[in-house]
C-alpha positions, 0 to 999 in steps of 0.5 A: 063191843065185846063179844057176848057170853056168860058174864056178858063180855066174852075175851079169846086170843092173843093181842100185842099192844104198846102202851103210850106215855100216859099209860094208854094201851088199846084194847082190841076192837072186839073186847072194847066197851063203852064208858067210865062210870062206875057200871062200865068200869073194869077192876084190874087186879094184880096176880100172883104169877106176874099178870094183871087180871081183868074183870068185866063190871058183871063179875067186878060186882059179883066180887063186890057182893062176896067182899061186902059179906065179910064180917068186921069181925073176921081181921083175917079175911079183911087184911086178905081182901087189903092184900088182893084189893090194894094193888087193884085199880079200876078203869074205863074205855075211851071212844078210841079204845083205849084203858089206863093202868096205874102205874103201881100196877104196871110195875108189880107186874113188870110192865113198861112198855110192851103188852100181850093181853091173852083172852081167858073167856070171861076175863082177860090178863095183861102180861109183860110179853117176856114175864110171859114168855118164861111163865109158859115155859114152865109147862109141857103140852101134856100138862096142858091137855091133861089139866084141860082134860080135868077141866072138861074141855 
């Protein structure tokens, strides 16, 4: 069961995994958690920077809420939603635990065979290890401490 926190679960350090030929990948023991029914289900979201993001089911609902505010009315916010929403999937854990991607997801993010799940306290991302590597070359160390100095931490 994963650690708990704020938001229930709680997600740190750096994993690397192998997904198997049916788009398996196995969760590390400490953020596992039980079932596949829709109050145990994670929502795994595509990012802009090349991750897969995902929510634990307190914040998948909490998402939900926020998505179920938006008026019929407002077609710009809607088409926002289709755009963040339609390349999401939900998922559960199995007894071995173990989650399945789809396969959409998998190649919006350059994902085939290898992963490194990074823990990001309340949520966790799934990153194609190389996709990873180039994005962290991007930032010096004292970006990193000044951004985490605004932060507060």
């Amino acid at each position: 069961m994963a650690e708990e926190g704020t938001y229930g679960s709680y997600y740190a350090g750096t994993f690397s995994k192998t997904i198997d030929e049916k788009r398996r990948v196995t969760l590390p023991a400490k953020w596992r958690f039980q079932g596949d029914d829709s109050d145990n289900s994670y929502l795994a979201i595509p990012t802009t920077y090349g991750s897969i993001a995902v929510y634990p089911p307190q914040m998948r609902e909490e998402l939900r809420q926020k998505i179920a505010k938006i008026s019929m009315a407002n077609p710009q916010k809607r088409m926002a939603v289709q755009m963040f929403m339609g390349g999401s999937c939900t998922f559960g854990c199995d007894k071995q635990g173990r989650i399945m991607l789809d396969e959409p997801l998998l190649a919006r993010a350059g994902i085939s065979k290898e992963v490194e799940m990074v823990g990001m306290g309340a949520t966790f991302e799934i990153w194609d290890p190389k996709t990873r590597k180039t994005w962290l070359k991007g930032s010096k160390p004292e970006d990193y401490v000044a951004l985490m100095e605004e932060l507060g931490l």
